[in-house]
C-alpha positions in Angstrom: 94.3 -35.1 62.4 95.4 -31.5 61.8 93.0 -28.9 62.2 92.6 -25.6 60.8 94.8 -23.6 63.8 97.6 -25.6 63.4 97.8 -25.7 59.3 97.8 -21.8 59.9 100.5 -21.3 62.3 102.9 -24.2 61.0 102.0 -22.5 57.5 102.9 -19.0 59.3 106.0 -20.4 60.3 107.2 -21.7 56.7 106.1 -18.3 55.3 108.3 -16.5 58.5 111.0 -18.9 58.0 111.5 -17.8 54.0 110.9 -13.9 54.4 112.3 -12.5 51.0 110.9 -15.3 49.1 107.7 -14.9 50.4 107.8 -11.6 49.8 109.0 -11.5 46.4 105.5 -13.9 45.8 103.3 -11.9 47.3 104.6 -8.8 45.6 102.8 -10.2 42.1 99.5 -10.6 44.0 100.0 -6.9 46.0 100.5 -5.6 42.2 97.4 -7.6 40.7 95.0 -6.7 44.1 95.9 -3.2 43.8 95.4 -2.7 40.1 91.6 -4.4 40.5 91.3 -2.2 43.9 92.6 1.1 41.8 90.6 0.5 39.2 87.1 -0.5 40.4 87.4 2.6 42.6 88.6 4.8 39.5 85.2 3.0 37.5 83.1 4.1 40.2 84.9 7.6 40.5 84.2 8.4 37.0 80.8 7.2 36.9 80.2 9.7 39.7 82.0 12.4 37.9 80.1 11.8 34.9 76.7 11.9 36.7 77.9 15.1 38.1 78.3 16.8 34.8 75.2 15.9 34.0 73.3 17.1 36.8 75.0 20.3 36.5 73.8 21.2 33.2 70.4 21.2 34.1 67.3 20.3 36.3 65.6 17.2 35.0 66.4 18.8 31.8 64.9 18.2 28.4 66.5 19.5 25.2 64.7 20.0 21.6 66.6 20.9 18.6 65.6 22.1 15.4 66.7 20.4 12.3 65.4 22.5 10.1 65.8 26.6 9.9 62.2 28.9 10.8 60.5 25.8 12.4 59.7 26.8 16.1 57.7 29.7 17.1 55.8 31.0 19.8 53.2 28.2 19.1 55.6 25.4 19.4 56.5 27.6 22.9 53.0 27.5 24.3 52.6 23.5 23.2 56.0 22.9 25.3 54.7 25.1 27.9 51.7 23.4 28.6 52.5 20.0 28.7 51.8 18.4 32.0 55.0 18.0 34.0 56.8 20.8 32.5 57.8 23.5 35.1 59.5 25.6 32.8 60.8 26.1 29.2 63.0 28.9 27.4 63.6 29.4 23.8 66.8 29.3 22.7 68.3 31.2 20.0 72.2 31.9 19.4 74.0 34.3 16.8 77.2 35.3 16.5 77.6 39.1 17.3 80.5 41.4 17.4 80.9 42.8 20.5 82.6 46.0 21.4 83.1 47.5 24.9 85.7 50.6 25.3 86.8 50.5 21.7 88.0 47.1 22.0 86.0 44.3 19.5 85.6 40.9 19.9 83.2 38.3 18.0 81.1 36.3 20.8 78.2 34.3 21.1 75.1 36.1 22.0 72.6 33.8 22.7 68.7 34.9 23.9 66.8 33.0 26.4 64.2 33.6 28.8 63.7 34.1 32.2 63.5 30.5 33.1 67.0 29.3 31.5 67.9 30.4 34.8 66.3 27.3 36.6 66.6 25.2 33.7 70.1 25.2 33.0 71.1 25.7 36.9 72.5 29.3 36.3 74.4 31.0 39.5 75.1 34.1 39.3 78.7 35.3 40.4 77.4 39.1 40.6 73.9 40.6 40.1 71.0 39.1 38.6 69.7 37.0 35.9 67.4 38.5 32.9 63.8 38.7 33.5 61.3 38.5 30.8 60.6 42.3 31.6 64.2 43.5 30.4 64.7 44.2 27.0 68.1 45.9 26.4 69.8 44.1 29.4 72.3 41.7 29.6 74.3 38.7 31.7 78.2 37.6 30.7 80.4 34.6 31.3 83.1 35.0 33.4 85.6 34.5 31.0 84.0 37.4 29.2 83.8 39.7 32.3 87.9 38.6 32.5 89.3 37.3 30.0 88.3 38.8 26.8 88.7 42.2 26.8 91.7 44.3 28.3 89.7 45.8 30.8 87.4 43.8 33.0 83.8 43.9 32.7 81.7 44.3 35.6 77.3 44.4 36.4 76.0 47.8 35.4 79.2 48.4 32.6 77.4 49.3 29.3 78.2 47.1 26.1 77.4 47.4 22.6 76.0 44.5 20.2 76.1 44.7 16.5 74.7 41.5 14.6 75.0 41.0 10.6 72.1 40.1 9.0 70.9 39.5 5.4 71.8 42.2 2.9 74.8 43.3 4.0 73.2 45.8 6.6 74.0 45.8 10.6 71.9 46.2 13.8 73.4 47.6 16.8 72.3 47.9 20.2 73.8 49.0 23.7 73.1 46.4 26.5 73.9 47.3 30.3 75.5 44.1 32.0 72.5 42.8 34.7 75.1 40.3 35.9 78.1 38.1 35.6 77.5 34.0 35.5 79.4 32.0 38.1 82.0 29.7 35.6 80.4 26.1 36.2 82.4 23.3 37.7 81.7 21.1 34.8 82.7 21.2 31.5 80.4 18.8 30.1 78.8 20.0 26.8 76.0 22.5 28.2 73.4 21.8 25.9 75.6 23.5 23.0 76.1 26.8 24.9 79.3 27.2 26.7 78.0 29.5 29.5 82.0 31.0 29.9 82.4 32.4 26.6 78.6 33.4 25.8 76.2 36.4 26.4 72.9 35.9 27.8 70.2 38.3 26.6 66.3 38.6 26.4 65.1 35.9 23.0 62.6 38.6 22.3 65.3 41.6 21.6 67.9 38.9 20.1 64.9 38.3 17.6 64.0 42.2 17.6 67.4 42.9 16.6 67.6 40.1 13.5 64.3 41.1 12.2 63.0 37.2 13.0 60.8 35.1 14.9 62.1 32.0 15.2 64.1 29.7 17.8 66.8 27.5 17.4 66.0 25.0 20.7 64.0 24.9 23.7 65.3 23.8 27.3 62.4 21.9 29.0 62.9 21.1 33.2 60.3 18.5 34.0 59.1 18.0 37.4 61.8 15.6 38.7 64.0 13.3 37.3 61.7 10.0 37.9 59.0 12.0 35.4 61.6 13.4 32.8 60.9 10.5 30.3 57.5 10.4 30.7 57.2 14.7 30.1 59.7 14.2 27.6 57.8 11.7 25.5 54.8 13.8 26.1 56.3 16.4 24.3 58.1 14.6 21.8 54.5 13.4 20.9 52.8 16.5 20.7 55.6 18.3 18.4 55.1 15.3 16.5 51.3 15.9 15.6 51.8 19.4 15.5 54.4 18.8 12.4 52.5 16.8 11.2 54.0 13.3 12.3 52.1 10.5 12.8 51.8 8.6 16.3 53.6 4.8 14.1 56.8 7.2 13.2 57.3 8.5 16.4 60.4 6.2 17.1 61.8 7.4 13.4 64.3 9.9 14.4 64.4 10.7 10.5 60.8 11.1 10.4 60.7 14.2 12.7 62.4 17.9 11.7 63.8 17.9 15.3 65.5 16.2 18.5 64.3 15.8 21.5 67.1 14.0 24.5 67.1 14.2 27.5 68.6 13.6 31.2 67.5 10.3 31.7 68.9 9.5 28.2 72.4 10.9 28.7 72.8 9.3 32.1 71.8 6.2 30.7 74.4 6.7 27.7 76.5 7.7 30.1 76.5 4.8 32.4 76.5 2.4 30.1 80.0 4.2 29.2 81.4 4.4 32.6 80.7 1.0 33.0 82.6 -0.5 29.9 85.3 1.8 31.1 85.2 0.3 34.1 84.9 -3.1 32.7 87.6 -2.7 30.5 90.2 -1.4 33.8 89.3 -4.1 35.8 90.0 -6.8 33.0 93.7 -5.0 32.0 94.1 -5.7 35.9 92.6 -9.1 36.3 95.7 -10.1 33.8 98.0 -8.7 36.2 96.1 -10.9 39.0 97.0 -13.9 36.8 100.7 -13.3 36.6 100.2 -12.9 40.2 98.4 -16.6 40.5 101.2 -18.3 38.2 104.3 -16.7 40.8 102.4 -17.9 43.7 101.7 -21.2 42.0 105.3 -21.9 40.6 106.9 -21.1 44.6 104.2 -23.3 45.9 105.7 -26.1 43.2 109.0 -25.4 44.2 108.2 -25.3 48.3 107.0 -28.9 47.4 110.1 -30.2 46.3 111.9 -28.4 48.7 109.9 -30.0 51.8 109.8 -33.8 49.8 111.2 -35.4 53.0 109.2 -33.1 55.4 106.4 -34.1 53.5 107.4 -37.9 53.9 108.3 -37.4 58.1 105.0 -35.8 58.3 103.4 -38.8 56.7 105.5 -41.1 58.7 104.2 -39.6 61.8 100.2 -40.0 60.9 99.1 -37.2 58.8 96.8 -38.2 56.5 97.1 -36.9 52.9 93.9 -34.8 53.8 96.3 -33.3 56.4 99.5 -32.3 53.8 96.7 -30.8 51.4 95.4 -28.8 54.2 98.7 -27.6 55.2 99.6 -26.4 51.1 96.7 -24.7 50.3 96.5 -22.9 53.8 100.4 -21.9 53.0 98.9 -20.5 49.6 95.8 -18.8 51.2 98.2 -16.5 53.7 100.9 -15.6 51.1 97.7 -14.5 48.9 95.9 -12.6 51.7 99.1 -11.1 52.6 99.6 -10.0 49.0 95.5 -8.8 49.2 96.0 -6.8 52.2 98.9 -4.9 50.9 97.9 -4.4 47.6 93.9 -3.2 49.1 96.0 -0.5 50.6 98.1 0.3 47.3 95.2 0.5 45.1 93.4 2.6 47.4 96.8 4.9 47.5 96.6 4.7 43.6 93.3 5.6 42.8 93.9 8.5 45.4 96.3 10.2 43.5 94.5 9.3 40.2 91.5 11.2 41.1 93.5 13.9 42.4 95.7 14.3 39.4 92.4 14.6 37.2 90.4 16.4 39.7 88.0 13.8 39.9 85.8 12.9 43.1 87.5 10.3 45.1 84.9 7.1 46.0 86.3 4.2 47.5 82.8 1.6 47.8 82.9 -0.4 50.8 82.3 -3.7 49.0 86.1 -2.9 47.5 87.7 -4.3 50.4 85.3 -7.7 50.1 86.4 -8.0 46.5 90.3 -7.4 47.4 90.1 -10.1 49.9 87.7 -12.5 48.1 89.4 -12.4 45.0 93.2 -12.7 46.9 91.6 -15.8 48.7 90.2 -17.2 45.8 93.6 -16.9 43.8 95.5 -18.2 47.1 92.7 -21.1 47.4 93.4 -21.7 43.2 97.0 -21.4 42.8 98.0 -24.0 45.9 95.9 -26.3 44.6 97.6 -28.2 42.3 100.9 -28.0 44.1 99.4 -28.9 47.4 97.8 -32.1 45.5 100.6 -33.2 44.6 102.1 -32.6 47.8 99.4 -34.9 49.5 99.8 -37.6 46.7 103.5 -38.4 47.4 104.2 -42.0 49.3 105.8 -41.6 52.3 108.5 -44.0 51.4 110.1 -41.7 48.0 109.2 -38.7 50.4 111.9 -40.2 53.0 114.6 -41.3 50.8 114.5 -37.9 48.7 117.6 -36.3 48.8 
């Protein structure tokens, strides 16, 4: 009776004995391990970047827009502000201004906040401060307005002028002295519709001063913590509602409401649901190349059979049962495919290294990768010596001897 030990080194030594051929098998399963390898890790990469956009556009953030123009006002403010569970909120309203510092003119988007956009929208400041509710004529700039849109660079305490276009033809101007420059975010994820590099922060109340109005355009909400955000943000999704006049049985009818309400919970869960077809979608492009893999090892494992017809028949000759022959095929298919798993674990994990590199993403390698490179190469090694080693262990011992 043969036992497991010896099927693995008598298999080691056919595998030993046939180097480039064994190679040139395994190479199909090194290229099919390595693609699933890459790819689950390049899944789970993205995922992580994507989370990471998220998170950076806000703290347990919740966003309402209007639909319709002159709809929020200071009421709709203090209904937001004191909902239990919300821990700050800040108007939002944006306009496009023309800008002009040392005679040079540029169009950019002003947008007026509060004091806690800061917390909200996890602002850092590169240089000085961020507005307070107490300023009025002050201001806070992008970086790429600081450095990129003007000749000269812009800097805290440099003086800028403001001139908005309202109704009638007539303009409003205004000088603002720069409070501080915001820190350029590592994420470029869509920041709630304000890209914080190309924009200028400034008190809502002189932004609504200026254009004669009292309205807002938005409000950003941060709830307590993410495990609450839903909870605050259907809170105040309900109590907008009443206040406009919706009833409790429409509520669900984003058609019904003049506004929309998302938020962080609701993108992450959009966006996982995205990684993870993404990452469905790369692991089945390199399952495919797992299966060309399967069919090489397969179609040497049919040809090693006819090769070894009168080992096979000696072998049986000398007392090996057929139990023994299909033991010693499939073992023979199981180290070409671990061979073939090993390598290509290390491949994949050298792929999805420069991947995430190239497109500056985080590198994560989960640990259970290396149990799904080996368990799938074994299960292809186990699947694609069967039939061959079947047959093998089927053959009468008498053909076996007199094949030629």
């Amino acid at each position: 009776m043969l036992n497991f030990r010896q099927a693995i080194k008598i298999s080691l030594g056919s595998v030993g004995s046939a180097k480039l051929r064994s190679g040139l098998t395994t190479l199909g399963i090194i290229i099919g391990i390595a693609a699933v390898v890459a790819n689950v890790s390049l899944g789970a990469s993205f995922n992580l970047f994507f989370k990471e956009e998220i998170n950076a556009l806000g703290s347990n953030f919740i966003i309402v827009f209007s639909q319709e123009p002159n709809l929020f006002y200071t009421d709709e403010l203090e209904i937001i502000d004191k909902t239990p569970g919300v821990m700050g909120v800040s108007p939002i309203k944006q306009q496009l201004g023309e800008v002009t510092y040392l005679s040079q003119t540029k169009n950019i988007n002003i947008v007026g906040v509060s004091e806690d956009y800061e917390d909200t929208a996890n602002i850092i400041m590169e240089e000085g401060s961020f507005i307070t509710d107490q300023d009025k004529f002050s201001a806070v700039i992008g970086s790429d307005v600081a450095y990129e849109k003007f000749d000269r660079n812009i800097s805290s305490r440099s003086s800028i002028d403001v001139t908005f276009r309202l109704e009638g033809g007539e303009t409003m101007t205004q000088t603002f002295k720069v409070k501080g420059i915001i820190e350029s975010p590592e994420t470029s994820f869509a920041e709630g519709g304000i890209d914080r590099d190309v924009s200028i922060f400034v008190p809502v109340s002189t932004i609504n001063e200026m254009l004669e109005e009292e309205d807002f355009g938005a409000f950003f909400i941060m709830s307590g913590s993410l495990e609450n955000v839903e909870e605050v943000s259907d809170e105040v999704d309900e109590r907008l509602a009443r206040n406009f006049g919706v009833s409790s049985r429409d509520l669900d009818d984003e058609d019904a409401k003049p506004y929309t309400i998302f938020n962080q919970a609701d993108v992450l869960e959009q966006v996982n649901q995205l990684s993870d077809s993404l990452a469905a979608f790369l692991v089945a492009v390199a399952l495919i190349s797992l299966l060309v893999g399967s069919i090489g090892i397969m179609n040497i494992m049919l040809v090693t059979v006819t090769e070894r017809t009168r080992e096979i028949g000696i072998m049986k000759a000398l007392g090996y049962s057929s139990t023994d022959v299909l033991l010693l095929f499939i073992v023979e298919a199981m180290i070409l495919s671990l061979l073939g798993g090993i390598m290509g674990l290390g491949v994949g994990m050298a792929g999805a290294y420069a991947v995430t590199n190239f497109l500056d993403l985080p590198f994560l390698y989960p640990h259970y990768i290396l149990e799904i490179g080996l368990g799938v190469a074994l299960i292809v090694g186990v699947a694609a010596g069967a039939y061959p080693a079947n047959k093998a262990a089927k053959m009468n011992p008498v053909d076996a001897l007199r094949y030629e």
